[in-house]
Steps between C-alpha positions, in 0.01 A plus 500: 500500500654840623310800436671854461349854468703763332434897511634689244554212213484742232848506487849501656542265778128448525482363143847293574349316797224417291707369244692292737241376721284366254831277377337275759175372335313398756540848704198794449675806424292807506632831436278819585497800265371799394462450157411151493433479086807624425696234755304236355617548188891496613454245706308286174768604265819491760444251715198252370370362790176352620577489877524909526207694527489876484273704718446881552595635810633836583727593839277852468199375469368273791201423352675314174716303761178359656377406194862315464471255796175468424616340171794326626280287737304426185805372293711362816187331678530758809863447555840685483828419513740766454366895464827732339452843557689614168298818430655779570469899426842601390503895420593667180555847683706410807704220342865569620410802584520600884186683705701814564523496083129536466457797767435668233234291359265458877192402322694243234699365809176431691313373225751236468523436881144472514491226161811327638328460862141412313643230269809286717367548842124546516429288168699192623289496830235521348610158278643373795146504666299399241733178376549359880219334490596273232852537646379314827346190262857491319795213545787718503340860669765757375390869471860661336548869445731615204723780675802648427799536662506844536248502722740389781575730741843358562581511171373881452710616746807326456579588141268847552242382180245782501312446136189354427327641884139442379552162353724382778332646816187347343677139463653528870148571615376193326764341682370557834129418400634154417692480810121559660363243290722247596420640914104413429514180293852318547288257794300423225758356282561772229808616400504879418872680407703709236761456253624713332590398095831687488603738224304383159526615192068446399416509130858562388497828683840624654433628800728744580488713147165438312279795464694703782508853547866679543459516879353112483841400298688671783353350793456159335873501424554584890270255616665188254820619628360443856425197402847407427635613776304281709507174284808499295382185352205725309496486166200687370093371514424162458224346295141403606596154390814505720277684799127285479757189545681638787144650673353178452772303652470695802091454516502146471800445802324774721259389779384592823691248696854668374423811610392665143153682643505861494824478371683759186768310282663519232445269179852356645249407795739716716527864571778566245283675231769498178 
């Protein structure tokens, strides 16, 4: 009986691989949220099913992810399978917008520095510390991080991507924290790494032209064409459907004995990220 947790299930991905991981009926799926009333009720009315279980937990607020493994051990009998690190902090301000186009805004550009840094890096150790322990009673012992592929340095610099600073230094940072995770606890069995989900168009959105600024059209437009240039074969964002079946695929083939700990891939399982 596989047993999953899932951080920010509200919606997007995190809502997707609850809705395909609870296909399965004899897997737990538990998603962590901040508004866990309003989830419940999605989840009731889209999805319908008993083997999900919604529970509050918030990457800013330590305390509420306490409370979260504390309740997981209650529902999974002190176990866990498989954590996803799905929550993320994805900022409204610096969107495709680069750092040297908010010198003008210092205090907005550290303010969101500061939230990105707080949410993806120091919230996910924090629910990386408190879920090991059930982590270390679990069958399969897979800690993943959601990334992105932007946050690989390679990639930066070959096709010169300089958008989205706060949310991507924040993500490559998470990175290496994983990478340290995997240092500590890989002679223990546990399996810690990063995928990133590709390009995905959540909730409908369209990623490149939705509720952008002039300058955000601009540089999205530069970025996509990017993009292109180094995957000809790109087409545009994919769908969570398309990108929960590909990240899972990955997951379940990864292991410790292949070489996976520590390790940033794609949701090809490679490092091509489009």
């Amino acid at each position: 009986m596989p047993s999953y947790v899932i951080t920010g299930a509200s919606r997007g991905l995190g809502f997707e691989f609850l809705r395909q991981l609870s296909e399965d009926p004899a897997a737990v799926v538990i998603g962590l949220v901040r508004n866990k009333d309003a989830t419940e009720k999605r989840v009731s009315s889209e999805i319908g099913r008993s083997n999900i279980h919604i529970l509050h937990g918030d990457l800013e607020d330590y305390k509420s992810l306490k409370k979260a493994a504390e309740d997981t051990a209650k529902i999974t009998g002190g176990s866990l399978d498989y954590l996803i690190a799905n929550g993320a902090f994805i900022s409204g301000k610096s969107g495709f917008l680069t750092f040297n186009d908010l010198a003008d805004d210092p205090e907005g550009l550290e303010e969101d520095l500061l939230k990105s840094f707080k949410t993806n890096v120091v919230g996910n150790i924090h629910l990386f510390n408190y879920f090991l322990p059930l982590i270390r009673k679990g069958e399969a012992k897979k800690v993943i991080s959601i990334s992105t592929g932007i946050a690989d340095y390679d990639l930066v610099r070959d096709i010169e991507l300089d958008t989205s600073g706060a949310y991507t230094t924040s993500k490559a940072a998470l990175n290496l924290a994983v990478v340290e995770y995997h240092a500590q606890f890989h002679n223990e069995g546990i399996l810690f790494f990063s995928i990133s989900p590709g390009v995905v168009a959540t909730d409908g959105q369209n990623v490149a032209t939705d509720n952008k600024s002039e300058k955000e059209l601009e540089n999205s437009q530069k970025m996509f064409g990017k993009f292109a240039k180094y995957a000809p074969h790109f087409k545009g964002p994919i769908t969570p459907e398309e990108s929960v079946k590909l990240v899972m695929k990955v997951i379940y083939n990864a292991s410790l004995e292949r070489g996976d700990g520590g390790s940033f891939v794609s949701h090809l399982g490679t490092r091509q990220w489009l």
